[in-house]
Structures are given as C-alpha cells and as structure tokens.
C-alpha positions as CSV (number, residue, x, y, z in Angstrom):
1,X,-12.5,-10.0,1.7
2,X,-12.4,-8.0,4.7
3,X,-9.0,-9.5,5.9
4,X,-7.6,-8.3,2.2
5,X,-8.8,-4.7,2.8
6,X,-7.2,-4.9,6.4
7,X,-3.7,-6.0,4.8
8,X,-3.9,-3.5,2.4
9,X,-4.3,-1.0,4.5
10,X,-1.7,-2.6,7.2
11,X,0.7,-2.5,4.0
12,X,0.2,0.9,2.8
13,X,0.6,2.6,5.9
14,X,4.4,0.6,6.2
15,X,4.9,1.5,2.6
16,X,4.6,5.2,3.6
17,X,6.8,4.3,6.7
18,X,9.4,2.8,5.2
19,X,9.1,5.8,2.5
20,X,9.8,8.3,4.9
21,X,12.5,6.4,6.6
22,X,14.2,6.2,3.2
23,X,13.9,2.3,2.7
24,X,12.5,2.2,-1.0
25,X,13.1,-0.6,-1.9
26,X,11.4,-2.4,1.1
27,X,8.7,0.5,0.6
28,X,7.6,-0.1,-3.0
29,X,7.7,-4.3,-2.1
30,X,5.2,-3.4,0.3
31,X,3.2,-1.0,-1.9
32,X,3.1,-3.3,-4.4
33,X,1.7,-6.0,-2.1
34,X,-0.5,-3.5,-0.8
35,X,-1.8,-2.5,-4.4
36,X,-2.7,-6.6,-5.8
37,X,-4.4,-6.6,-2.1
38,X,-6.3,-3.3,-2.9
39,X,-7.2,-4.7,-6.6
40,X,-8.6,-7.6,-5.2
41,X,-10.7,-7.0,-2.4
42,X,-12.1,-3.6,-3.6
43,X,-10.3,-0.9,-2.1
44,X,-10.9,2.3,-3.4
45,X,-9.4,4.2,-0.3
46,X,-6.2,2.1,-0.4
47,X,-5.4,2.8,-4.0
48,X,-6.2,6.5,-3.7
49,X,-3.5,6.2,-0.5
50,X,-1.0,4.2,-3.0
51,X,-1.6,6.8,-6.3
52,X,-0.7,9.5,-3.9
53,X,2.2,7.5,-2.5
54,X,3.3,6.5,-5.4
55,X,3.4,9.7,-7.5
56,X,6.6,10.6,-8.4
C-alpha cells in the first residue's frame, strides 16, 4: 500500500493547489480521489490534510 499512501498524498497536495488557484472543481475531483486512496491504504495524515481542506 505504500504506492496508495504516496498518491494520496501527491493528490492532496494538488487538491490544495488547485484550491488556492481557484479551480474547485478540479480540486474537490482530486480530493476526492485523494480521500478513497487515504481510506484505503490507511492514511491518517492524509485525511487529517483533506478534513482541514475540506472544511467549509
């Protein structure tokens, strides 16, 4: 699973990119990729990164 924890965190950090850049869309595709990645492999530093992404 360590190739699943390395996408996730690839894909969070482009969700907050994207964020900032003021692409949502494209940044809550990749945060939800990122969070079925994090779910799956383990993550528990990814999901923290997405909650706090996500929060509205």
């Amino acid at each position: 699973m360590g190739l699943g924890r390395a996408e996730a965190g690839l894909r969070t950090g482009l969700a907050l990119a994207y964020s900032v850049h003021g692409d949502l869309p494209q940044a809550h595709h990749q945060a939800q990729r990122a969070a079925d990645l994090s779910e799956r492999s383990g993550s528990v530093r990814q999901r923290t990164r997405l909650a706090r992404l996500l929060e509205p």
